[in-house]
N, C-alpha and C positions, 0 to 999 in steps of 0.2 A: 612261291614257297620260301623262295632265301630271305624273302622281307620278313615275314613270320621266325623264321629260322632265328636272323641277324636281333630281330625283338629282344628274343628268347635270348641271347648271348648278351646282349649290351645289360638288360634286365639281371643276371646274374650277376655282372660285374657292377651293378650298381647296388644290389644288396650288397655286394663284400667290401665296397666303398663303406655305405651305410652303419656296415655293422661294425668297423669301425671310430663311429664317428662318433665322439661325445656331445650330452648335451640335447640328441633326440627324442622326440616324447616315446613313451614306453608302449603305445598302440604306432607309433610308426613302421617300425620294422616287421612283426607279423601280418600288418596290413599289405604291405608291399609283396611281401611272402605267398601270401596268398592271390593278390592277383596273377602273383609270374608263376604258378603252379596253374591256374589257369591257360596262361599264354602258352605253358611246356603241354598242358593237355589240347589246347590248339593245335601247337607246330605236332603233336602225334598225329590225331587226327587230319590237317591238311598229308601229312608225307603216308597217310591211306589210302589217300584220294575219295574222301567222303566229298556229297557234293553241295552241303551246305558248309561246309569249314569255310571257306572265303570269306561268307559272310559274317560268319562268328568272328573272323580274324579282323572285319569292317568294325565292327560294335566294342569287341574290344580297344581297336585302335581309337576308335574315336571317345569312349569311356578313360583312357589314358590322358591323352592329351588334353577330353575336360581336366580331369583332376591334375595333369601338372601344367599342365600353362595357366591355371590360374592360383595361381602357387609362389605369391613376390618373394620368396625366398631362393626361386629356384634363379631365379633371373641376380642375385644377389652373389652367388657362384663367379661369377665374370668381374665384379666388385672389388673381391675380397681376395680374390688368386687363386680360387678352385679351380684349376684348371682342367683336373681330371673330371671332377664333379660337372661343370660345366659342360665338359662335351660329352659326356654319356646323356645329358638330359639336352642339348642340343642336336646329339645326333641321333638320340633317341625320336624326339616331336621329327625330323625330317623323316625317319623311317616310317613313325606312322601316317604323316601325309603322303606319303610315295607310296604305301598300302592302302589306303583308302583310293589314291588316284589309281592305281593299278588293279585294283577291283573291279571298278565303276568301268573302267575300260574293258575289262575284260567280259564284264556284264552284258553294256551296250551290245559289244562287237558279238556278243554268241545270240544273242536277241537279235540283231540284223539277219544271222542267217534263216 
């Protein structure tokens, strides 16, 4: 749940980075807005204990990190001196790899029993 949770925080701090930031196209920022309204109706649902949140939290995470790792602007952040910018979207893609892997695991191992 603190992987969902920790999302959820870096996400906010990256819309207030965002907003901002001059120069961004005018569908960026409600776009971002709306997936982390998403993410915040996740992190409700998993601290429910519903028992498909997990996996909603899998598709989300993996719907993120399509859309920003393929993204050479983002990778452009380390370039130019963003340095803030850079580790919200650096530590952002490691949270959602560790949520993806922390799923899968958690998946298998309750399927063993």
């Amino acid at each position: 749940a603190w992987l969902v949770y920790s999302s959820v925080v870096l996400g906010v701090l990256f819309l207030y980075v965002l907003y901002g930031t001059p120069g961004i196209p005018s569908f960026l920022f409600p776009s971002i807005l709306v997936g982390e309204i998403v993410w915040i109706i996740c992190a409700v649902v998993i601290s429910r204990g519903v028992r498909w949140a997990p996996y909603m939290a899998v598709v989300l995470a993996v719907i993120t990190l399509a859309v920003s790792l393929s993204q050479p602007t983002h990778y452009d952040f380390a370039e130019t001196g963003q340095v803030v910018a850079f580790l919200i979207f650096s530590g952002g893609s490691v949270l959602q790899f560790a949520l993806i892997g922390a799923v899968s695991l958690f998946v298998f191992r309750s399927r063993r029993r």
